[in-house]
N, C-alpha and C positions, 0 to 999 in steps of 0.2 A: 147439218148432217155431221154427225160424229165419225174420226178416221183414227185409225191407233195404227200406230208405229212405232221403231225402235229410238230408243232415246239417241237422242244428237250431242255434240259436246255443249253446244250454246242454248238448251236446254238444261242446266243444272238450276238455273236463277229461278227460271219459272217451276221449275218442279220443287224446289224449296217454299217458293210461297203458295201453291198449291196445298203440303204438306201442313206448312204454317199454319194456314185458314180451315185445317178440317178437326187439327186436334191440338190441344189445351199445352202442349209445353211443346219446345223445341227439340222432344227423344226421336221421332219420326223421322227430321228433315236431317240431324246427326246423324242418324243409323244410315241414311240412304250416302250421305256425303261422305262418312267413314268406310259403306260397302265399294263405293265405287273409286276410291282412293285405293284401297285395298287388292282391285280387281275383283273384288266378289261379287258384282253384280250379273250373272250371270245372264239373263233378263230383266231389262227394264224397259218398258213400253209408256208410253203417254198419249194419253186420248185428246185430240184436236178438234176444238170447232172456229170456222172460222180463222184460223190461224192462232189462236188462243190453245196454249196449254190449260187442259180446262182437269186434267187426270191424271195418274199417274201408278203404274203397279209394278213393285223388286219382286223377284225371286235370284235366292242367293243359294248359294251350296250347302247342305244338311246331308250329315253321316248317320247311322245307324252306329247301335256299340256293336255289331258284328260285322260293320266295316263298309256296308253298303252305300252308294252315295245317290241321294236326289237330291228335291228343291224344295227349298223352304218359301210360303209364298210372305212376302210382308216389307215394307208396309204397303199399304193400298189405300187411294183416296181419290175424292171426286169433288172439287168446289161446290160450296152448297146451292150454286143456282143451278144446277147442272145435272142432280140425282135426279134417282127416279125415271130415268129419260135411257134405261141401257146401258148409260158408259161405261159404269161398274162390271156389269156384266160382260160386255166386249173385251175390256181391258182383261177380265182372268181369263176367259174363255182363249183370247188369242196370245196370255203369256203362258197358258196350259200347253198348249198348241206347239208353242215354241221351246218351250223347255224339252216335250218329248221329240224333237227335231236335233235338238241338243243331243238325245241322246239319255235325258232324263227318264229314269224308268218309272219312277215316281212324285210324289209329290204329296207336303203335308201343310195346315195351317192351324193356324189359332183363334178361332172365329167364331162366328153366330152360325152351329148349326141346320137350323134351319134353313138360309142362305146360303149356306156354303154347298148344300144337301143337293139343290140342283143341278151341281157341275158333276155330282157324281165321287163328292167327297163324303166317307163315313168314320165313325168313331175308330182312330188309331189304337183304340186299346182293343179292340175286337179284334185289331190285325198282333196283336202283344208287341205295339207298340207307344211310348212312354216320351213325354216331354220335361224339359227341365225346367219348367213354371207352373207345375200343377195344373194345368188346363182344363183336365178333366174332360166331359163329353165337349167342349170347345176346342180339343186337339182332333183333328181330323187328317186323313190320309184317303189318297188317292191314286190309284194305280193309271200308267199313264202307257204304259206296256204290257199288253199279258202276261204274266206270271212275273212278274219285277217287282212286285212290293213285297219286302223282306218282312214276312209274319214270323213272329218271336223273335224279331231282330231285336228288343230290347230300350235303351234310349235313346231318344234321336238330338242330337244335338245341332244349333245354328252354327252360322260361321263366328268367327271369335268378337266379331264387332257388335255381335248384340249384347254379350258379355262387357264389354267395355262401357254401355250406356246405366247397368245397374248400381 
């Protein structure tokens, strides 16, 4: 049985090789060890089985250019024995959860649409809002509070550490 909870400090090793094993360079496991050096990790969660960090999901702080602030969700990963099986889905579901406990009124991602579409995220640009990679329908936003998603808020930018990986 899968458990998610807030990341521990002696949890960084395993959430690195986590990161490691699910994508092709080492931008992932930098982004999360540079957000969390930074303080910007605002939420980070990790899915457990067994005592096995088996998941892992950031959300970090994102502005609006008319000043508003949510959460950026990323990166997010699941070792490959281990999809398929929820964790993915538990991990956003209860970092969504946690970000508007936070106080997050929002929240956006860079994703596979479809997937993303069940949490109840839809195309940011419907809301006139804009990402700094081109995303296109892969930019999604999600309101996490009634009336809190900044429409026509313009572009949304990440915290500075994802800029430092390009």
């Amino acid at each position: 049985m899968t458990s998610v909870r807030a990341e521990r400090p002696e949890d960084a090793a395993a959430i690195r090789q986590v990161h490691l094993a699910c994508f092709p360079t080492d931008v992932e496991t930098r982004l999360v060890d540079l957000l969390r050096e930074a303080g910007h990790l605002a939420v980070s969660l990790v899915a457990e089985e067994d005592g096995q960090v088996v998941g892992h999901v950031a959300f970090s702080p994102v502005s609006a250019a008319s000043g508003e602030a949510g959460a950026g969700l990323a990166p997010i990963a699941v070792l490959p024995a281990y999809r398929r099986r929820g964790v993915a889905h538990a991990l956003v579901e209860q970092g969504l959860a946690s970000c508007a406990a936070l106080g997050f009124g929002w929240a956006v991602v860079l994703g596979e649409p479809e997937y993303y579409s069940r949490f109840g995220f839809r195309s940011a640009t419907s809301s006139g809002l804009a990402d700094e990679y081109g995303g296109g329908d892969a930019f999604q936003a999600i309101e996490l509070k009634a009336g809190l998603l900044p429409g026509g808020a313009g572009l949304v930018r990440y915290a500075p550490e994802f800029e430092s990986l390009e």
